[in-house]
C-alpha positions as CSV (number, residue, x, y, z in Angstrom):
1,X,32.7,9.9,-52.5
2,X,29.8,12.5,-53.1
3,X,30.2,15.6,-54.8
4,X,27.6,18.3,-53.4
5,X,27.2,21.3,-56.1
6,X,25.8,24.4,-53.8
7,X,26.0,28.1,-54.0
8,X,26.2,30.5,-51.0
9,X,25.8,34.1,-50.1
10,X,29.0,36.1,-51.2
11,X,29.8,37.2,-47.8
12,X,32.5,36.5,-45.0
13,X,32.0,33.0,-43.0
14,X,29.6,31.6,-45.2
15,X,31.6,28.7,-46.7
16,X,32.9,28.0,-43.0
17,X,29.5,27.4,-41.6
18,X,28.8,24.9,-44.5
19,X,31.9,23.0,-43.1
20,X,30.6,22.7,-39.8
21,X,27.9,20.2,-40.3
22,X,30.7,18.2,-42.5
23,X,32.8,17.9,-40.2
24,X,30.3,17.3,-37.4
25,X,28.7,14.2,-39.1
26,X,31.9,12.7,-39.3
27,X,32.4,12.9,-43.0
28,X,36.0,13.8,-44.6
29,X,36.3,17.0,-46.8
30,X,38.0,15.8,-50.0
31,X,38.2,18.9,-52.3
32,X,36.5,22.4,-52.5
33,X,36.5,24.5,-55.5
34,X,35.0,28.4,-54.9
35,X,34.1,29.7,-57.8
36,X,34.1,33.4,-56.8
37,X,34.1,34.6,-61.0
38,X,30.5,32.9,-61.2
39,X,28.9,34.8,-59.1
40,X,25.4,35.7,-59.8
41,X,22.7,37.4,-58.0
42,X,25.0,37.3,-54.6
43,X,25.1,33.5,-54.7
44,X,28.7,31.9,-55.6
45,X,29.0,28.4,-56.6
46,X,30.5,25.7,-54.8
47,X,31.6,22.4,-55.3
48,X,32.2,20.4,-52.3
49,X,33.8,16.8,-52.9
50,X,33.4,14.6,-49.7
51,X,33.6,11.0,-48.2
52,X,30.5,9.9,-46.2
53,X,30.4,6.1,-44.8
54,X,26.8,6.3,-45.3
55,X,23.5,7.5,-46.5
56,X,21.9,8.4,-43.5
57,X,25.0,10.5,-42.3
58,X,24.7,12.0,-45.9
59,X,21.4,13.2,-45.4
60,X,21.7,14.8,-42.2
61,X,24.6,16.7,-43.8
62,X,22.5,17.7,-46.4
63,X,19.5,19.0,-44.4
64,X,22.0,20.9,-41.8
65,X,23.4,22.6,-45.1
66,X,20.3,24.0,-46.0
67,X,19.7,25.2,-42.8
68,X,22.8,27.3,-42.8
69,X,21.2,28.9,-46.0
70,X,23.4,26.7,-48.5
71,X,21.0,26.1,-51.8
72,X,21.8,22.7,-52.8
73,X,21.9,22.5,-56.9
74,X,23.2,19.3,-57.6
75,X,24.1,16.0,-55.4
76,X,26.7,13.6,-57.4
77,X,25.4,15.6,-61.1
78,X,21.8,15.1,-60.6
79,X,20.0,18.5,-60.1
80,X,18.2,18.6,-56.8
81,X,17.3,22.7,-57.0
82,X,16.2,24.1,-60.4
83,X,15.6,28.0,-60.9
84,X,12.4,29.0,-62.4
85,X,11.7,33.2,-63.8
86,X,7.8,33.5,-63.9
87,X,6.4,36.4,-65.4
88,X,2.9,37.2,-63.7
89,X,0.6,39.0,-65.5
90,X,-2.7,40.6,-64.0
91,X,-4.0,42.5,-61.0
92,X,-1.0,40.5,-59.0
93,X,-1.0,43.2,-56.2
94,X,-4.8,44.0,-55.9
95,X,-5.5,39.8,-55.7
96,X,-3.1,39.3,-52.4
97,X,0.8,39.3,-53.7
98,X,1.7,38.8,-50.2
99,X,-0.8,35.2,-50.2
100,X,0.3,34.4,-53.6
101,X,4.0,34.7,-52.6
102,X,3.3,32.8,-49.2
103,X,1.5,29.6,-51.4
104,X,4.3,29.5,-53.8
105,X,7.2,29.3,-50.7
106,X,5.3,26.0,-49.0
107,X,6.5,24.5,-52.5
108,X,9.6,26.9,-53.3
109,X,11.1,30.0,-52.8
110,X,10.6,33.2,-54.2
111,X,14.3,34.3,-54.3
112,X,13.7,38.0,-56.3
113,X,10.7,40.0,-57.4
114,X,10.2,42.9,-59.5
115,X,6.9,44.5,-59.6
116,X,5.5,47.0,-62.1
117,X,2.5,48.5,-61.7
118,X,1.4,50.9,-64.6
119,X,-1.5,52.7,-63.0
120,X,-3.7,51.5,-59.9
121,X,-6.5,50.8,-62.3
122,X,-4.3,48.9,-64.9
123,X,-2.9,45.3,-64.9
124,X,0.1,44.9,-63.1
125,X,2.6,42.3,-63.5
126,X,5.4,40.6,-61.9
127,X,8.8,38.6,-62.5
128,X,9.7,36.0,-60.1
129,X,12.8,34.0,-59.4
130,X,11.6,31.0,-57.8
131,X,13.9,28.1,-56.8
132,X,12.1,24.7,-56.0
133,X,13.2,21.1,-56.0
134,X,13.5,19.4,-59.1
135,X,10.8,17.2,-58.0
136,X,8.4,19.7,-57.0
137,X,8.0,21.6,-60.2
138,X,4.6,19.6,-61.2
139,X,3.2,20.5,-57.7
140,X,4.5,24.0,-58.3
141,X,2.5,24.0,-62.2
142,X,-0.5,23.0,-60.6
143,X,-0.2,25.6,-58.1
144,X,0.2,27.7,-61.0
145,X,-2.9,27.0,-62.7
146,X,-4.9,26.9,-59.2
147,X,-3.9,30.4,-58.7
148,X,-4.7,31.6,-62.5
149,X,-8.1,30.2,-62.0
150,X,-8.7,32.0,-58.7
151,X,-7.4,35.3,-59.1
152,X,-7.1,35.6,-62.7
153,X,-3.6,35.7,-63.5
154,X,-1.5,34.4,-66.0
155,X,1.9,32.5,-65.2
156,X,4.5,32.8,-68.0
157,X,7.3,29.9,-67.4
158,X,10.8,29.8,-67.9
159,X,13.1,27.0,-66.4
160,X,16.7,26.9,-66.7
């Protein structure tokens, strides 16, 4: 048995079309548990107990979730998805915020942004939610400090 902790949009149909590709693959649903009081940012948490003969049916079931939009946090406890806030100090709308958005999705997602922008001649600054695979975050640092060195930003972290 695998447990599969995921979190959908809060909207009709949604945890339906996560069944689909279950149920396609061949693998038997064992228990689901909605957590519709946990919702946060439009996303509710799922947990999704099933029984899967083997790994390479599991892993088709995994990448046909996330193509239905299901974020997949955790596979069997270990985190696979990790939310990151980055506060982004500097001129981040005259150096390109559109290119630095587009370089940090080849790695992640930018899920929210909030922009603030004092004055046109002022330093502006950003807060990002990014999510990214737990195994991506160095390649996302050292995107990071790629981009603070060619536009002249600074990248305030905060993982949780």
């Amino acid at each position: 048995m695998i447990t599969i902790d995921i979190e959908l949009k809060d909207k009709p149909g949604e945890l339906l079309k996560i069944l689909t590709p279950i149920s396609r693959h061949g693998a038997n649903v064992i228990s689901i548990i909605h957590s519709r009081e946990e919702k946060r940012g439009g996303k509710v948490p799922v947990r999704i107990v099933i029984d899967v003969d083997d790994k390479e049916k599991l892993k088709k079931i995994l990448e046909d979730l996330e193509k239905e939009g299901a974020i997949i946090k955790k596979i069997d406890g270990k985190d696979k998805k990790v939310y990151l806030d980055v506060v982004v100090i500097g001129h981040v709308v005259d150096t390109d915020v559109r290119d630095t958005i587009d370089r940090i999705n080849e790695i992640g997602l930018v899920e929210d942004l909030d922009l603030i922008m004092p004055h046109p001649d002022k330093e502006s600054s950003a807060m990002m939610r990014i999510i990214v695979d737990e195994d991506k975050i160095e390649e996302l640092f050292y995107l990071f400090e790629e981009l603070e060195k060619e536009k002249g930003l600074l990248f305030i972290k905060s993982i949780f």
